[in-house]
C-alpha positions as CSV (number, residue, x, y, z in Angstrom):
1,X,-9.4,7.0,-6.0
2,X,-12.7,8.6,-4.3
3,X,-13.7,11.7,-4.0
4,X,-12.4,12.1,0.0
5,X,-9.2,11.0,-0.8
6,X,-5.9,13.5,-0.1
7,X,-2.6,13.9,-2.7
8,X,0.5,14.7,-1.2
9,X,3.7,15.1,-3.2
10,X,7.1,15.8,-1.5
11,X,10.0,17.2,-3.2
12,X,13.2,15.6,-2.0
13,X,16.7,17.1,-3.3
14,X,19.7,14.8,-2.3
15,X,22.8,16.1,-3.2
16,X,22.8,13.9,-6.7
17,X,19.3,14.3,-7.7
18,X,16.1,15.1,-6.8
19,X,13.3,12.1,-5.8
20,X,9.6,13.3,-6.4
21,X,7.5,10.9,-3.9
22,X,3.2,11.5,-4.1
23,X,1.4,9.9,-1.2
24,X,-2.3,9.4,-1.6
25,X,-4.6,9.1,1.3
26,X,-6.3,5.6,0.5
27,X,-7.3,2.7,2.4
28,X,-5.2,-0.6,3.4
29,X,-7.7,-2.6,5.0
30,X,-7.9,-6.7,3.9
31,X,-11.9,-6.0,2.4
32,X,-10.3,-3.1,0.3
33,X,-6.4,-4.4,-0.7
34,X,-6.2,-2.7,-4.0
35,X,-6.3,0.5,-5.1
36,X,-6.5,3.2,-7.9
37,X,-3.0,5.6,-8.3
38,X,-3.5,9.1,-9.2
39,X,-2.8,11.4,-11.8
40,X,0.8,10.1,-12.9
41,X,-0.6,6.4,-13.2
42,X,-4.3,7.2,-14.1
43,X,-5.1,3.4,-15.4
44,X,-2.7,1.3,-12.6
45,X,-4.8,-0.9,-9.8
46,X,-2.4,-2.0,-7.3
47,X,-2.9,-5.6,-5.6
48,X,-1.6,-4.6,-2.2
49,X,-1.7,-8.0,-0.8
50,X,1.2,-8.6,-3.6
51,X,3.5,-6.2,-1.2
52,X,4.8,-8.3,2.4
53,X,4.2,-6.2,5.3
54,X,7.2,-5.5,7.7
55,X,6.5,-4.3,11.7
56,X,8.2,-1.1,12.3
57,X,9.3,-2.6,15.8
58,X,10.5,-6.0,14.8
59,X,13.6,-7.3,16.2
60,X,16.7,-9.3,14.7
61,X,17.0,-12.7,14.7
62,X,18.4,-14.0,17.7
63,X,21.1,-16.1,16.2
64,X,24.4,-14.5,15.4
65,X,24.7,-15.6,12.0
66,X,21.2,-15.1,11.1
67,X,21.2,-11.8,12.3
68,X,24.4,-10.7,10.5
69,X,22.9,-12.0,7.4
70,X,19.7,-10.1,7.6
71,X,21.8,-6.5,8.6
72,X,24.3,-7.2,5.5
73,X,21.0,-7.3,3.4
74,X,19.1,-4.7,5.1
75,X,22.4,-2.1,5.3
76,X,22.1,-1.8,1.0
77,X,18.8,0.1,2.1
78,X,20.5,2.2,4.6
79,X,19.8,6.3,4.2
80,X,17.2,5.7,1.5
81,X,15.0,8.3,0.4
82,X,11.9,6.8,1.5
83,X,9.6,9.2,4.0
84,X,9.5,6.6,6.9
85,X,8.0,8.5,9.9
86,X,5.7,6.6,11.8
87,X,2.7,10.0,12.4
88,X,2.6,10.2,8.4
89,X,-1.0,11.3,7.5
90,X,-0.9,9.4,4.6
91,X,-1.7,5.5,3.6
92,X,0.7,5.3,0.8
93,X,3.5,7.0,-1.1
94,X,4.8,6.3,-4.7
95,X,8.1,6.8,-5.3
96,X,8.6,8.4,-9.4
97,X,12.2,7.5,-10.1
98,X,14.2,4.1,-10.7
99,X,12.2,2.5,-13.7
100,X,13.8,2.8,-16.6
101,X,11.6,3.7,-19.9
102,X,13.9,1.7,-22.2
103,X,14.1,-1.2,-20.5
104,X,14.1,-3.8,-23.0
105,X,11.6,-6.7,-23.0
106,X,14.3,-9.0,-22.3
107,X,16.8,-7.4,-20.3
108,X,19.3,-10.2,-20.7
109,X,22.6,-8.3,-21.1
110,X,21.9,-6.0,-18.0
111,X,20.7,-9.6,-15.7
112,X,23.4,-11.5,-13.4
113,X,20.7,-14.5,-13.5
114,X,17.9,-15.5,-15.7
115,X,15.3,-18.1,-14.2
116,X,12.3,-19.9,-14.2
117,X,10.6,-20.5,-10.6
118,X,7.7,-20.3,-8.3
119,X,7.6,-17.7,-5.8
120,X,6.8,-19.8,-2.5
121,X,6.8,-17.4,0.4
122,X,7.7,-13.7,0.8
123,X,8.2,-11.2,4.1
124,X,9.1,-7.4,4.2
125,X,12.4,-5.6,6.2
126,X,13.4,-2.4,7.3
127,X,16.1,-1.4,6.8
128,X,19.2,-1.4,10.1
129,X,18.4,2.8,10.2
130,X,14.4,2.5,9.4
131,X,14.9,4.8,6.5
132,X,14.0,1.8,3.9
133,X,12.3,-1.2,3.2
134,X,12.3,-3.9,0.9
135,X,10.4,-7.5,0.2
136,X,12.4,-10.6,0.4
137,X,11.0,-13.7,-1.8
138,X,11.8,-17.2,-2.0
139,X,11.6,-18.8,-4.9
140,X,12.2,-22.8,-5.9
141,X,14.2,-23.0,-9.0
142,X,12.7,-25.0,-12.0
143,X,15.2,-23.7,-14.5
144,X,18.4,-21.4,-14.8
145,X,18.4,-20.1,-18.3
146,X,21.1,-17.7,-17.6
147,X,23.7,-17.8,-14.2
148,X,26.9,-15.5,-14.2
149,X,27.3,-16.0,-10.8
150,X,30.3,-18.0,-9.6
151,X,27.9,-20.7,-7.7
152,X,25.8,-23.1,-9.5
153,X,22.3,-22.6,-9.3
154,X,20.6,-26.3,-8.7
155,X,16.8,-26.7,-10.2
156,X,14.6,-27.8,-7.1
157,X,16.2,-25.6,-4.9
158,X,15.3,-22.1,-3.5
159,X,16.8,-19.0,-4.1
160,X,16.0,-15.5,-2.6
161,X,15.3,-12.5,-4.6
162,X,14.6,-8.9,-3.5
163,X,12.7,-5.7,-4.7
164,X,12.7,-2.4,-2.7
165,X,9.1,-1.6,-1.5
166,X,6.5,-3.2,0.8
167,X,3.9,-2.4,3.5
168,X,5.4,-1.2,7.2
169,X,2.7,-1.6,9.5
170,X,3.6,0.8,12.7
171,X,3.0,0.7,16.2
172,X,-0.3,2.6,15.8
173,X,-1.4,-0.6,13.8
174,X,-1.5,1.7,10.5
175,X,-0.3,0.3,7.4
176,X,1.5,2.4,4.9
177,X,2.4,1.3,1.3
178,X,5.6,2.2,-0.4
179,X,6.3,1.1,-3.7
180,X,7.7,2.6,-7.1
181,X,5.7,3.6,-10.2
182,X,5.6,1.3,-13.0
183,X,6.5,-2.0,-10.9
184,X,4.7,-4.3,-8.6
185,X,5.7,-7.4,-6.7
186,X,5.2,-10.8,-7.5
187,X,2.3,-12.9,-6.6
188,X,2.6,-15.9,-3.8
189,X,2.4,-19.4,-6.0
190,X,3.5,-17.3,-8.9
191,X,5.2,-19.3,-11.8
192,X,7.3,-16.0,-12.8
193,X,10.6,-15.6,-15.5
194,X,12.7,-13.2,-13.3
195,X,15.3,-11.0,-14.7
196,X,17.9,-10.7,-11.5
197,X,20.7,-8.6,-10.9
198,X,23.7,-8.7,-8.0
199,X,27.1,-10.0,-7.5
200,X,26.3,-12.9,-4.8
201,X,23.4,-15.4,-4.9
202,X,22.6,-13.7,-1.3
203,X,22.2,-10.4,-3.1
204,X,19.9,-10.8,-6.0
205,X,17.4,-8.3,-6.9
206,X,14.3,-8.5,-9.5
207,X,15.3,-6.2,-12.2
208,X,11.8,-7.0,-14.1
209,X,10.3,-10.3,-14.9
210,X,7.0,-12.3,-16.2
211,X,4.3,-14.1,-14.9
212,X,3.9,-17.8,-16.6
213,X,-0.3,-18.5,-15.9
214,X,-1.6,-21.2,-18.2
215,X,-0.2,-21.1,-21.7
216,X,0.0,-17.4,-21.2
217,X,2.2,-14.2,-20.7
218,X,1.8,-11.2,-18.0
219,X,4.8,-8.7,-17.9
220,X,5.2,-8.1,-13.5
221,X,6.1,-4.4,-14.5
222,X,4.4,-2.0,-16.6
223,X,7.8,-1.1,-18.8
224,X,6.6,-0.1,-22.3
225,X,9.1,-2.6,-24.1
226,X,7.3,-5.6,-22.4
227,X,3.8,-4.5,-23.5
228,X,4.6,-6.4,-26.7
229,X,4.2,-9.9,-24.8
230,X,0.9,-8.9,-22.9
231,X,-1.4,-12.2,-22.6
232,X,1.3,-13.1,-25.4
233,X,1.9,-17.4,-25.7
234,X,4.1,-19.2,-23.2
235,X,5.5,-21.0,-25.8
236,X,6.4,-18.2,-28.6
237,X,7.5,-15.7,-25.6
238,X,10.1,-18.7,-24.5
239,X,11.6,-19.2,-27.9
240,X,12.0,-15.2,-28.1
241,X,13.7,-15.4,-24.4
242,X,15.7,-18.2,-25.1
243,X,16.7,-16.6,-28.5
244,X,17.4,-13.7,-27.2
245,X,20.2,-15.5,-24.3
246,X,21.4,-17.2,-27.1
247,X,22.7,-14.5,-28.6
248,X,24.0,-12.5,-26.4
């Protein structure tokens, strides 16, 4: 973060519990798409070409069924707590909550769906009331490790996953970051183990995963249970995971 740059923190109290958000004044442009956190994440560099970006003004799909399909998905990210206002002097806001500490390395037991697959395209959506947003991947199947879901999941074919957060980019043409300390979004042509959650394969959402690159390990999220397979060997860390489905 340089020296010009402006923190912002806003205190929201819901009725449940309060949501810290900090919003840093940084840049978005395409020469400069990463950029430093403050004082809560001293050491994390964001990729923000990782995060889709979704236009404030975009429209539904035209046909019925599409349409209906993309309000069911965006209505889960109805009334979110996300400062979405359009004349917001910042670039980007963090949102502190969500992530658990304890989340274990392999997060079996809490995961719908275990997989192996390469993320192949991606795209951001507000939510139906503009209070949220959330990134939409699709990713081919090369292997189902784990499916509790009531449909089969077929190797070769795609599958969509989701994970709250992206870029909105508003009428203005400013670009504003949101995104949620301690996880980031997968990478485009990403070979990634994805721990998913939800009831329906229409529904699924990243609950944490791994990057596969080369013979080697890269935890997506910066949990401090994962840390222990960190540039760790494809091979050892897929005898752990398929150890650790085994027996549970």
């Amino acid at each position: 973060m340089d020296d010009n740059s402006q923190l912002r923190i806003v205190v929201v109290v819901p009725i449940i519990a309060a949501v810290i958000f900090v919003s840093v004044m940084l840049g978005t442009s395409a020469s400069n798409p990463s950029l430093q956190e403050g004082s809560n994440n001293k050491n994390r560099v964001v990729d923000l070409e990782r995060w889709p970006i979704a236009e404030y003004e975009a429209t539904l799909p035209g046909d019925p069924a599409q349409r209906a399909k993309r309000q069911a998905k965006n209505k889960k990210y109805d009334k979110s707590d996300w400062p979405i206002v359009s004349d917001d002097v910042s670039d980007s806001t963090v949102r502190l909550h969500q992530v658990d500490p304890n989340l274990p390395a392999f997060p079996t037991e809490r995961s719908t769906v275990v997989l192996i697959g390469r993320i192949v395209s991606g795209g951001a959506h507000l939510s139906n009331d503009k209070t949220g947003v959330y990134s939409e991947f699709s990713v081919i199947v090369e292997e189902a490790l784990k499916n509790s879901l009531p449909e089969r999941i077929v190797p070769g074919s795609p599958i969509d996953v989701i994970r709250e957060g992206g870029r909105i980019r508003f009428p203005s043409g400013r670009v504003h970051w949101y995104g949620i300390a301690k996880q980031n979004m997968p990478r485009l042509s990403g070979r990634y183990v994805l721990f998913l959650t939800g009831e329906t394969e229409q529904a699924l959402t990243i609950l944490t995963g791994y990057e596969l690159v080369g013979d080697k390990v890269n935890p997506l999220d910066e949990v401090e249970n994962s840390k222990k397979y960190l540039a760790a060997d494809e091979t050892t860390f897929m005898s752990d995971l398929k150890a650790s489905i085994a027996n549970r």
